[in-house]
LOPA-246545 format. One record per residue (C-alpha): residue number from 1; x, y, z. Coordinates in nm, 2 decimals. Example, Ala and Ser with C-alpha at 12.3 -4.5 7.8 and 13.67 -1.06 7.14 Angstrom:
! LOPA-246545
+------+--------+--------+--------+
: resi :     c1 :     c2 :     c3 :
+------+--------+--------+--------+
:    1 :   1.23 :  -0.45 :   0.78 :
:    2 :   1.37 :  -0.11 :   0.71 :
+------+--------+--------+--------+
***
This chain:
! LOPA-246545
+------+--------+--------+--------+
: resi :     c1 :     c2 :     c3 :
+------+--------+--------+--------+
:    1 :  -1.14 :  -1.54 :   2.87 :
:    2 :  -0.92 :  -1.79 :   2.75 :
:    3 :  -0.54 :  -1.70 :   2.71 :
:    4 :  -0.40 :  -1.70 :   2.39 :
:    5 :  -0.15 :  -1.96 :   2.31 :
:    6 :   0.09 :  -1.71 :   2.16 :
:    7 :   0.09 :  -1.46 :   2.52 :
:    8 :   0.43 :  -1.59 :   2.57 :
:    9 :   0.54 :  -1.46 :   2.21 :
:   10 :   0.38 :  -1.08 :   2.28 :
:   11 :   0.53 :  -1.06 :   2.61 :
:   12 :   0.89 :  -1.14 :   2.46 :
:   13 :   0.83 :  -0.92 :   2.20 :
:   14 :   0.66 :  -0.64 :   2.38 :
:   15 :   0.98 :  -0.63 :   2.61 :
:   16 :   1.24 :  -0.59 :   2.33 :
:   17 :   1.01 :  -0.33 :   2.16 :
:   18 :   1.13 :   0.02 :   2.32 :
:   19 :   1.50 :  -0.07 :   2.17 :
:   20 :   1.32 :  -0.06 :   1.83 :
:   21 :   1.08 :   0.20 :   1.87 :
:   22 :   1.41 :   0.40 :   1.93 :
:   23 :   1.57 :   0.23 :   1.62 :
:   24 :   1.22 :   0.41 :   1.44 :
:   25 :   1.33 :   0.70 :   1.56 :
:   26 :   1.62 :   0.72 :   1.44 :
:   27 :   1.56 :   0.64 :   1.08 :
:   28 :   1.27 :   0.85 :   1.10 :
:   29 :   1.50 :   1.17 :   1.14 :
:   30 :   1.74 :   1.07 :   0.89 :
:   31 :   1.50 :   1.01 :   0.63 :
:   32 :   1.65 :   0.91 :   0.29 :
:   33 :   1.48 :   0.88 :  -0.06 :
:   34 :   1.45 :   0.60 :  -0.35 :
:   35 :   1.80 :   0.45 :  -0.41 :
:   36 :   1.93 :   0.66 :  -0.15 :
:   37 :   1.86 :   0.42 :   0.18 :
:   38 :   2.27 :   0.40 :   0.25 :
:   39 :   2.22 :   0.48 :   0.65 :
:   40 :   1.97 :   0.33 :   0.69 :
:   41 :   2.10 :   0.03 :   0.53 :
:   42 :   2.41 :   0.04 :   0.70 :
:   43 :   2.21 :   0.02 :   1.05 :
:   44 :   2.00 :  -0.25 :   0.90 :
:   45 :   2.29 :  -0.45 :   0.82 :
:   46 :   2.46 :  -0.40 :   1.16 :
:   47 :   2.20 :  -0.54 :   1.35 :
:   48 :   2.11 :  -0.83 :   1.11 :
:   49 :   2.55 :  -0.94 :   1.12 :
:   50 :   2.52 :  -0.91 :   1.53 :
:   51 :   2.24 :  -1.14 :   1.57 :
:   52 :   2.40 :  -1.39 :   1.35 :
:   53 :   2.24 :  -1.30 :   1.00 :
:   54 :   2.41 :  -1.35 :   0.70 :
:   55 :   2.42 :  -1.01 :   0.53 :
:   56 :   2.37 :  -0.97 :   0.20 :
:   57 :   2.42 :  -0.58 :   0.06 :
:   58 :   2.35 :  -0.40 :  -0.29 :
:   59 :   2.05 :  -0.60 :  -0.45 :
:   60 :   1.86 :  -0.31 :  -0.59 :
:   61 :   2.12 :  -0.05 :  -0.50 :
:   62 :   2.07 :  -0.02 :  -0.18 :
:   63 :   1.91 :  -0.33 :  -0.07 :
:   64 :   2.00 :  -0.57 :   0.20 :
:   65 :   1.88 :  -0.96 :   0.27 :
:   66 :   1.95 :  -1.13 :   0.62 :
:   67 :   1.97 :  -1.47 :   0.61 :
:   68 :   1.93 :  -1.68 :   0.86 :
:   69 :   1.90 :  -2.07 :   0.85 :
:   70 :   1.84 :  -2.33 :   1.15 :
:   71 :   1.79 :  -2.63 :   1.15 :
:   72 :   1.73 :  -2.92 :   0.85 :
:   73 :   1.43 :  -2.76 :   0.72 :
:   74 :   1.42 :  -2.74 :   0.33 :
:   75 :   1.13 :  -2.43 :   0.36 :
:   76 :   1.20 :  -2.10 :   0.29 :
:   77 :   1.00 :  -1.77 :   0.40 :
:   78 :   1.09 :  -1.44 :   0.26 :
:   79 :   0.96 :  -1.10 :   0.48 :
:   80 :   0.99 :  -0.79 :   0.30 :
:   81 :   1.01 :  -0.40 :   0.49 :
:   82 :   1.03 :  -0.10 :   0.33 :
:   83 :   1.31 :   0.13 :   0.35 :
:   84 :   1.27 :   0.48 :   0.16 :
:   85 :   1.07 :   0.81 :   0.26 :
:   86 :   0.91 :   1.08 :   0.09 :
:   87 :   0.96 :   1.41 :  -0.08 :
:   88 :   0.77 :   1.59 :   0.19 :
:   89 :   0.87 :   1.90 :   0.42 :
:   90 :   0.73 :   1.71 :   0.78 :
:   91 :   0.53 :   1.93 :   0.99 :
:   92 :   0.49 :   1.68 :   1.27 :
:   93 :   0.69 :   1.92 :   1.55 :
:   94 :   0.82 :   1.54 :   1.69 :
:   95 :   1.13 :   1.57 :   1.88 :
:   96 :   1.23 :   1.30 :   1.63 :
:   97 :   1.12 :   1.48 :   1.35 :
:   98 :   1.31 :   1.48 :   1.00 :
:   99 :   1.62 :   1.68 :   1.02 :
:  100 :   1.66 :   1.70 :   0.65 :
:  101 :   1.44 :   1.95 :   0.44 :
:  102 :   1.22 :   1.84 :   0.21 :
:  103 :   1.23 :   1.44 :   0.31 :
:  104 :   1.02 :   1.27 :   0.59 :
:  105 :   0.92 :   0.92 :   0.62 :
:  106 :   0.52 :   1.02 :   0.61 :
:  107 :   0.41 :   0.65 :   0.48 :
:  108 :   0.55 :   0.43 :   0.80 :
:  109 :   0.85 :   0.24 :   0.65 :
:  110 :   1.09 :   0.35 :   0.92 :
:  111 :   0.79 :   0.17 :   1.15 :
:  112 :   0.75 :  -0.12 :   0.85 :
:  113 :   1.12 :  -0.17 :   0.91 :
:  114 :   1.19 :  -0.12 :   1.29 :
:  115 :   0.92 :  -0.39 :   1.28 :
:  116 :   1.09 :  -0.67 :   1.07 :
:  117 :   1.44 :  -0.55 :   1.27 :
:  118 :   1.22 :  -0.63 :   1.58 :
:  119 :   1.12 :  -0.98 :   1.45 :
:  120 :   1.44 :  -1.02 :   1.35 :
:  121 :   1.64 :  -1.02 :   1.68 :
:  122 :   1.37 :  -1.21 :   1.83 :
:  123 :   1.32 :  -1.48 :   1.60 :
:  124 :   1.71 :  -1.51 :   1.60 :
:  125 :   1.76 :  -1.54 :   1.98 :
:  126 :   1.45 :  -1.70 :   2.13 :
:  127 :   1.30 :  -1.95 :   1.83 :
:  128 :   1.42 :  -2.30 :   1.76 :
:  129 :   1.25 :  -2.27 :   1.37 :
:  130 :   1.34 :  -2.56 :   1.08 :
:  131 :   1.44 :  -2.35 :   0.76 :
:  132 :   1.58 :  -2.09 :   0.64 :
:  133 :   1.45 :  -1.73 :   0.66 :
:  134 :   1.54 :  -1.41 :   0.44 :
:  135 :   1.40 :  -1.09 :   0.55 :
:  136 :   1.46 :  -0.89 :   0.27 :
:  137 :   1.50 :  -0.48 :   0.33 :
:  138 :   1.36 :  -0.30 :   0.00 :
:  139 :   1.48 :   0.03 :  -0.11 :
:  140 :   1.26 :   0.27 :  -0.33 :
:  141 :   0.88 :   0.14 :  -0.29 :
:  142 :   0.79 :   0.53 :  -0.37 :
:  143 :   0.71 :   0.47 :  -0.75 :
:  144 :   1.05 :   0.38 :  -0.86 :
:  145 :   0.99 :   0.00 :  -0.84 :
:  146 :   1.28 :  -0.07 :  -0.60 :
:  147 :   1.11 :  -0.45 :  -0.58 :
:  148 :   1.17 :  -0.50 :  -0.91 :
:  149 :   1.53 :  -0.42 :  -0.90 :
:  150 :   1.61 :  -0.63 :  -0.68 :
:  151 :   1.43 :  -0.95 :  -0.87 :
:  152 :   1.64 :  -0.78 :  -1.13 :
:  153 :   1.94 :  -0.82 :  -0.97 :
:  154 :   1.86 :  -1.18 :  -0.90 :
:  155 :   1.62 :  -1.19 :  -0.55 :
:  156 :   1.49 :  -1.52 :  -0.57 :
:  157 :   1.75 :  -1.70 :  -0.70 :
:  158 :   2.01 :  -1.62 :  -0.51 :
:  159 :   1.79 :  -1.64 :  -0.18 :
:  160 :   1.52 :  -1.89 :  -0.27 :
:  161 :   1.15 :  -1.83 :  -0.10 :
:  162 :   0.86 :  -2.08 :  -0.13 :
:  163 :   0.62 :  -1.78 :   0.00 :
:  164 :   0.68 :  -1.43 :   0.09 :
:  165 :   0.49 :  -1.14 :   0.30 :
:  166 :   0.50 :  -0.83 :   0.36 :
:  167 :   0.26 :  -0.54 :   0.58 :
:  168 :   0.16 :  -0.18 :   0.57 :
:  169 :   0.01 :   0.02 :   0.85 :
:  170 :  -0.32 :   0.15 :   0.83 :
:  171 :  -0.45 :   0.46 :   0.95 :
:  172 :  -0.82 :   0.40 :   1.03 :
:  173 :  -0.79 :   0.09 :   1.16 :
:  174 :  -0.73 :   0.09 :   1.53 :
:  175 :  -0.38 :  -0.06 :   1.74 :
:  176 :  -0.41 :  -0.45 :   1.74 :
:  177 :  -0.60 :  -0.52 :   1.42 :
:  178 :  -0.46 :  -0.73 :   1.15 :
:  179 :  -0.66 :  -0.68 :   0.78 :
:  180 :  -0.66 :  -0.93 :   0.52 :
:  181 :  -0.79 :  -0.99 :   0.21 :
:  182 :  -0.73 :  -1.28 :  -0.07 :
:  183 :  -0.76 :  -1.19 :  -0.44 :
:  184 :  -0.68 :  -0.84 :  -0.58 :
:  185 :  -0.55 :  -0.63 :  -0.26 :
:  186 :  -0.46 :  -0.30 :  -0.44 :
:  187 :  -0.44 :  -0.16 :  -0.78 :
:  188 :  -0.19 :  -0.11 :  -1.08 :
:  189 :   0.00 :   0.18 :  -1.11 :
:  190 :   0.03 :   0.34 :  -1.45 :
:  191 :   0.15 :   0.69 :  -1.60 :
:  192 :   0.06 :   0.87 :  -1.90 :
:  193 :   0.23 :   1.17 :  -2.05 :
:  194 :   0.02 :   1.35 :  -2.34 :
:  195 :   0.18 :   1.62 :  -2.54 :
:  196 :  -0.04 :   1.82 :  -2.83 :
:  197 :   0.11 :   2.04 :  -3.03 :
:  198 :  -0.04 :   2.35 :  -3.24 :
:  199 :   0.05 :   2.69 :  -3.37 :
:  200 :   0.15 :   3.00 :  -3.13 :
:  201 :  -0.02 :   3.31 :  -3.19 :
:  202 :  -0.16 :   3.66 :  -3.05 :
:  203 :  -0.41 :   3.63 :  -2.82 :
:  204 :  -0.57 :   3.84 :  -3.03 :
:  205 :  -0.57 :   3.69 :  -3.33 :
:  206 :  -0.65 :   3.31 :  -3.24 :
:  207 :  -0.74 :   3.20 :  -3.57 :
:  208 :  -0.41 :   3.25 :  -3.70 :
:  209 :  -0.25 :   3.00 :  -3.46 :
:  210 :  -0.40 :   2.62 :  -3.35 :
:  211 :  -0.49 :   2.63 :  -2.98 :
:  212 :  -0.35 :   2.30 :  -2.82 :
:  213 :  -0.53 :   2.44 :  -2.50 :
:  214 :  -0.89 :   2.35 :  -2.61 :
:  215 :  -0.82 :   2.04 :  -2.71 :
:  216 :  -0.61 :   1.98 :  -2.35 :
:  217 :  -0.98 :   2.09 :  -2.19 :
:  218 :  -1.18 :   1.88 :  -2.37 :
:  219 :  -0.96 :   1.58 :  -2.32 :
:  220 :  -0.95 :   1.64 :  -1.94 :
:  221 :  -1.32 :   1.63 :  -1.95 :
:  222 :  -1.34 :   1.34 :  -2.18 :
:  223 :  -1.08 :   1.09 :  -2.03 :
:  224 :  -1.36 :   1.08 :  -1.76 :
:  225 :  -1.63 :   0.88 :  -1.97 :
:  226 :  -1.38 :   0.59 :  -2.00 :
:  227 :  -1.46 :   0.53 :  -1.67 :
:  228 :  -1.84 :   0.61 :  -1.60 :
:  229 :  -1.93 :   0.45 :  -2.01 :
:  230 :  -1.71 :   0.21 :  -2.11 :
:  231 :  -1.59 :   0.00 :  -1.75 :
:  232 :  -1.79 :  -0.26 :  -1.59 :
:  233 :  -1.97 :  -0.07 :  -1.29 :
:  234 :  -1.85 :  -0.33 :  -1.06 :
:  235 :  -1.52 :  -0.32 :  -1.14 :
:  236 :  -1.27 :  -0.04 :  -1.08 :
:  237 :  -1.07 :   0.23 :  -1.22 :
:  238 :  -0.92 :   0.55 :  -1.14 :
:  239 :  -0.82 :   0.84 :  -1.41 :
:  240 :  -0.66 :   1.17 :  -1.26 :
:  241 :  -0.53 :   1.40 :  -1.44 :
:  242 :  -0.25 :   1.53 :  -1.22 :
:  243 :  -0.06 :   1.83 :  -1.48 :
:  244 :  -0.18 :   2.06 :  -1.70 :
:  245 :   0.11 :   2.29 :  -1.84 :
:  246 :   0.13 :   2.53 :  -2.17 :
:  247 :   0.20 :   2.87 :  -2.21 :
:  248 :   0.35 :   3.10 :  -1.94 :
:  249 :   0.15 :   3.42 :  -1.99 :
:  250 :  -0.20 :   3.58 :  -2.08 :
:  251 :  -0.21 :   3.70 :  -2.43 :
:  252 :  -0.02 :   3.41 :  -2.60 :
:  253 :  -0.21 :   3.12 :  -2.76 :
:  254 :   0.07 :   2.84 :  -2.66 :
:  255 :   0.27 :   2.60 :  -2.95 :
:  256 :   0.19 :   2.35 :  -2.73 :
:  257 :   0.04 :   2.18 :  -2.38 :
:  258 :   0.14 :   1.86 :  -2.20 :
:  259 :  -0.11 :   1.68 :  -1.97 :
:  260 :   0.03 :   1.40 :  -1.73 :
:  261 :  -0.25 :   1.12 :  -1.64 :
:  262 :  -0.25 :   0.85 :  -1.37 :
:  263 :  -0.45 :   0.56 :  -1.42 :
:  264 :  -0.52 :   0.27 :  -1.14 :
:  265 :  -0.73 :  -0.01 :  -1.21 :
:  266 :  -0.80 :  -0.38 :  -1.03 :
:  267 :  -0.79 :  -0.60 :  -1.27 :
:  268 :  -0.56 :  -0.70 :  -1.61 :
:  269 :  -0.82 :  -0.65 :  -1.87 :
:  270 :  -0.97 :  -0.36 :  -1.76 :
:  271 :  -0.57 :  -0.21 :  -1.72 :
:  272 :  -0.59 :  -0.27 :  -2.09 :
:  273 :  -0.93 :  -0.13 :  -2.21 :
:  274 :  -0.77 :   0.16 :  -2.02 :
:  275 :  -0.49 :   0.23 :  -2.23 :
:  276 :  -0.62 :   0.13 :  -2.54 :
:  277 :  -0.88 :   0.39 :  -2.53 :
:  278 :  -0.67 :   0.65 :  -2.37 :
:  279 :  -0.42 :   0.66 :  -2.66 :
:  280 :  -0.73 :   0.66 :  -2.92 :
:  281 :  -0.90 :   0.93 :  -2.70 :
:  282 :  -0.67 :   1.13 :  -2.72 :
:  283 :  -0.54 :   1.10 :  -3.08 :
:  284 :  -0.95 :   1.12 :  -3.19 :
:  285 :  -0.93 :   1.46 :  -3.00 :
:  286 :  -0.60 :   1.61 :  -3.10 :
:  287 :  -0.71 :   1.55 :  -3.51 :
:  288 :  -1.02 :   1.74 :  -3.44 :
:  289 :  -0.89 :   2.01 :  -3.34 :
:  290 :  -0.59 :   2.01 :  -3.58 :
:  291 :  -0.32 :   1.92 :  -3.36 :
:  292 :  -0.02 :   1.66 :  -3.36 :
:  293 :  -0.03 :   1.43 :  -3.08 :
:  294 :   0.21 :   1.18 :  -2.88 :
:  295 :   0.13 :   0.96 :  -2.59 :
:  296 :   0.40 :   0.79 :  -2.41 :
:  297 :   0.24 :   0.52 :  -2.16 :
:  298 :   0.44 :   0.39 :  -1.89 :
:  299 :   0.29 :   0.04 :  -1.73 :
:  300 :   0.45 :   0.06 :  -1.38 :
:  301 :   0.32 :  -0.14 :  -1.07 :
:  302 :   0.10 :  -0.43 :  -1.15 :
:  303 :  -0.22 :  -0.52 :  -0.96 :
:  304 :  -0.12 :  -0.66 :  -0.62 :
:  305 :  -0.29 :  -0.99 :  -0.58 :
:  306 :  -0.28 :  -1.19 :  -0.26 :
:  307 :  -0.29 :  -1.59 :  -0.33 :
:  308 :  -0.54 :  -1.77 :  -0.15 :
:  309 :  -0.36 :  -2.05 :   0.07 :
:  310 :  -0.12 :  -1.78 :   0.21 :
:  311 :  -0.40 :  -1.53 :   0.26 :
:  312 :  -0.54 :  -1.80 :   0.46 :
:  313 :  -0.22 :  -1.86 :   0.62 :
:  314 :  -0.16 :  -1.52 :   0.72 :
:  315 :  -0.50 :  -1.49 :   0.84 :
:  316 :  -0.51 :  -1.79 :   1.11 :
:  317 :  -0.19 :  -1.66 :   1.23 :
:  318 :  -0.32 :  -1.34 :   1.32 :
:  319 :  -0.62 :  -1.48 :   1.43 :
:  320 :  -0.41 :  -1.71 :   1.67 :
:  321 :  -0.24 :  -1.37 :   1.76 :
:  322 :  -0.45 :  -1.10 :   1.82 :
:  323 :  -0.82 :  -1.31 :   1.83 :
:  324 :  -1.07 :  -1.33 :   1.58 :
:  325 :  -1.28 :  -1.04 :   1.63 :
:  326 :  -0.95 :  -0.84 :   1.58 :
:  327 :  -0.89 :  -1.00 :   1.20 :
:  328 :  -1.07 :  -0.80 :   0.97 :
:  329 :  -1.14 :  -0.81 :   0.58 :
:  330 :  -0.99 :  -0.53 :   0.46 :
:  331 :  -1.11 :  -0.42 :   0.11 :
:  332 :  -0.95 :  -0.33 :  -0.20 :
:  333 :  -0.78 :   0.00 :  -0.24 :
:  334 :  -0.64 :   0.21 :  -0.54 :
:  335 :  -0.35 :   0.30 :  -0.39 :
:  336 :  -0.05 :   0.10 :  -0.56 :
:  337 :   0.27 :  -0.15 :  -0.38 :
:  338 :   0.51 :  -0.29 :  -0.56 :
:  339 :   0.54 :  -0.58 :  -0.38 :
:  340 :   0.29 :  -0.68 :  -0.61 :
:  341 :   0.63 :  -0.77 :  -0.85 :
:  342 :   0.69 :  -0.98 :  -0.59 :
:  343 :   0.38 :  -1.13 :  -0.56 :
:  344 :   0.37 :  -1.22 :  -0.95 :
:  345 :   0.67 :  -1.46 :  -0.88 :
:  346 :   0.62 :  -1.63 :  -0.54 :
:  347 :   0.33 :  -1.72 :  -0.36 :
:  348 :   0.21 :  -1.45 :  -0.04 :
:  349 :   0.02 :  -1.17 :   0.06 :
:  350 :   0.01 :  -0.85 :   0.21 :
:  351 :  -0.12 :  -0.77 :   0.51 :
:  352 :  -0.26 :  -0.42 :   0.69 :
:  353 :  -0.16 :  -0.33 :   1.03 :
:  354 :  -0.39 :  -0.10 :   1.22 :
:  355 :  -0.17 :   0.23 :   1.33 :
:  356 :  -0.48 :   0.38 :   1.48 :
:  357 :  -0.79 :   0.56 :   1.49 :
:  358 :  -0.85 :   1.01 :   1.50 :
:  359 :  -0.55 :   1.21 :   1.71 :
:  360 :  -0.37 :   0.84 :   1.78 :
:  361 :  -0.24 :   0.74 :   1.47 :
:  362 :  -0.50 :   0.82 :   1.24 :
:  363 :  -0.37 :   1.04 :   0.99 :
:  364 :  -0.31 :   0.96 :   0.63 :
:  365 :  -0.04 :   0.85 :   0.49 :
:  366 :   0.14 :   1.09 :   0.25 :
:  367 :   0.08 :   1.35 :   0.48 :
:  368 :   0.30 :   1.61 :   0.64 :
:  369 :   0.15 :   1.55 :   0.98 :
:  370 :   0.14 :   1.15 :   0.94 :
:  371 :   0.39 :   0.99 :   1.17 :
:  372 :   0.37 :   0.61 :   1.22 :
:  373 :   0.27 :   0.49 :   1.57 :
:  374 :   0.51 :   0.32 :   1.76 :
:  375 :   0.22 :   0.12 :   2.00 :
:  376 :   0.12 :  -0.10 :   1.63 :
:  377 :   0.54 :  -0.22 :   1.63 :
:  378 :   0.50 :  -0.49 :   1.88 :
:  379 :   0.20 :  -0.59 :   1.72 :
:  380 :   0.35 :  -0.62 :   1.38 :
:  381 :   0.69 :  -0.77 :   1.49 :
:  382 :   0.47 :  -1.04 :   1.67 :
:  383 :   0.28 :  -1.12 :   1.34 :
:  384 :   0.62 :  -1.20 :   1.17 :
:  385 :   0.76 :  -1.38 :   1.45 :
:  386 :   0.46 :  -1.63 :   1.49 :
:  387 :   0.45 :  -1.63 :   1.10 :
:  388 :   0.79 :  -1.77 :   1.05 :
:  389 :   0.78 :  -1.99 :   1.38 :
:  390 :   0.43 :  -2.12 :   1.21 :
:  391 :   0.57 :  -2.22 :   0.87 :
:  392 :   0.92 :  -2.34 :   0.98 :
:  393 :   0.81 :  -2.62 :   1.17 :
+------+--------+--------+--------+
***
């Protein structure tokens, strides 16, 4: 078999790899949530300042950008990682596990940004690029829209990028595989609250109150044919009703219920049809059965969609990398990133790592047993490093 040109570039990086799968460690035991990544930016900024980044603190809160610029190269790349963990009490047993209750990195960003940290040192000490390259470290991807705070607080204009990136690790897809995919990557992320309100009685005597808990029933059931009568069947969308509450005891019609909805869909007008006929579903509903109704609809996370020329980009680096049988088409998922805010104002993609298949790294994400697996961190720090050396030529 022939040897791949970039050997030279794994073997470097597969040296200086148990520092960072240490580094992982570490953040994964001190596990911090949205807006609250202050160690662990703190040791992301160290290590950026002693390899010779410029450090850049507090876009987004708790943000940092390393900048680092060789050369007389006028192109720009921008990597993101991922900072923040999860509400979640671990149940790994990992000598490294969290020691704080109640939070545990159970979605790989300690690995997402041991990786970059990895790539970083690397790509500081042993590359000759042409251009300047900001690795930007993201608080709060968790649903509070951390990437959006920090275009907010001025992301792009204060560290210009002609394309950015960004990865997640995969469980499912074995150690050494790199998934790709142009076009829509994952779905938008929006929230619905619905509140109906009736007429509290006896339990009873029903008919002298208005029961807000049929209604809630039938519009569980309901929201459903929005999906299987009234969406393209080759096009996708997701409608869980996540909450139900009203009332507290057995014999006591409710004054009122509230019902919280998450919707995920793949494409802009379909997000649309969506909403529109959630809101009327509901209000159609809540008349019928004599209620007042409000819906308050919160449009969070857009659809995250991967432009074309990068994809392509990112895909003959990998390929270059790992080989081609090893480069994958990933498929669409519902899950939601919002590096897709990102994505709406530079040019990039986002790629899957493979963290492993069954006992070796193949549990889910958002999972109290999930840990991220520290034999896909070379393989991802490589990726970056022969990204960045490809496009600052």
């Amino acid at each position: 078999m022939t040897e791949s040109p970039t050997t030279s570039l794994r073997q470097a990086v597969q040296a200086i790899a148990p520092e960072f799968v240490r580094v992982r460690h570490q953040i994964h035991a001190h596990p911090e949530l949205a807006f609250e990544e202050r160690r662990t930016s703190d040791l992301v900024a160290e290590q950026l300042a002693a390899w010779g980044y410029a450090v850049h603190r507090g876009l987004g809160t708790t943000g940092v950008v390393g900048t680092l610029r060789k050369g007389q190269g006028t192109r720009a790349l921008g990597i993101r990682a991922d900072m923040d963990a999860l509400p979640i009490q671990e149940q790994t047993g990992l000598a490294y596990a969290s020691t704080i209750a109640g939070k545990m990195h159970a979605c790989g960003h300690d690995g997402h940004t041991a990786i970059l940290l990895c790539a970083a040192k690397y790509l500081a000490e042993s590359v000759a690029f042409n251009g300047t390259l900001n690795l930007i470290f993201q608080p709060a991807e968790e649903n509070e829209g951390g990437a959006l705070r920090m275009l907010e607080d001025g992301l792009f204009e204060r560290f210009p990028c002609d394309e950015v990136y960004a990865l997640h690790n995969s469980p499912g897809m074995p150690v050494g595989q790199i998934g790709v995919i142009a076009g829509p990557a994952m779905a938008s992320f929006d929230r619905a609250t619905v509140t109906l309100r009736g007429r509290g009685a006896h339990g009873a005597m029903p008919h002298h109150g208005i029961d807000p808990m049929q209604c809630a029933a039938s519009i569980v059931l309901g929201l459903q044919s929005i999906v299987s009568r009234e969406i393209d069947a080759l096009k996708s969308a997701v409608i869980t009703v996540g909450s139900i509450q009203a009332g507290s005891t057995y014999n006591v019609v409710p004054e009122s219920a509230t019902i919280k909805i998450g919707v995920r869909t793949l494409d802009p007008k379909v997000r649309t049809l969506v909403e529109t006929r959630i809101r009327e579903f509901v209000t159609a509903q809540a008349q019928s059965y004599q209620l007042q109704s409000e819906v308050v609809y919160e449009r969070k996370y857009p659809v995250l969609v991967n432009h074309a020329v990068q994809t392509e980009s990112a895909r003959q680096a990998a390929i270059r990398l790992v080989g081609t049988g090893n480069v994958v088409e990933r498929p669409p998922v519902m899950g939601s990133e919002d590096f897709a805010y990102m994505l709406e104002q530079r040019p990039g993609a986002y790629i899957r790592l493979g963290n492993g298949l069954g006992e070796d790294g193949g549990c889910m994400v958002h999972n109290p047993r999930y840990d991220f697996n520290d034999k896909a961190l070379p393989v991802g720090a490589a990726f970056w490093a022969h990204l960045a050396q490809s496009y600052l030529v």
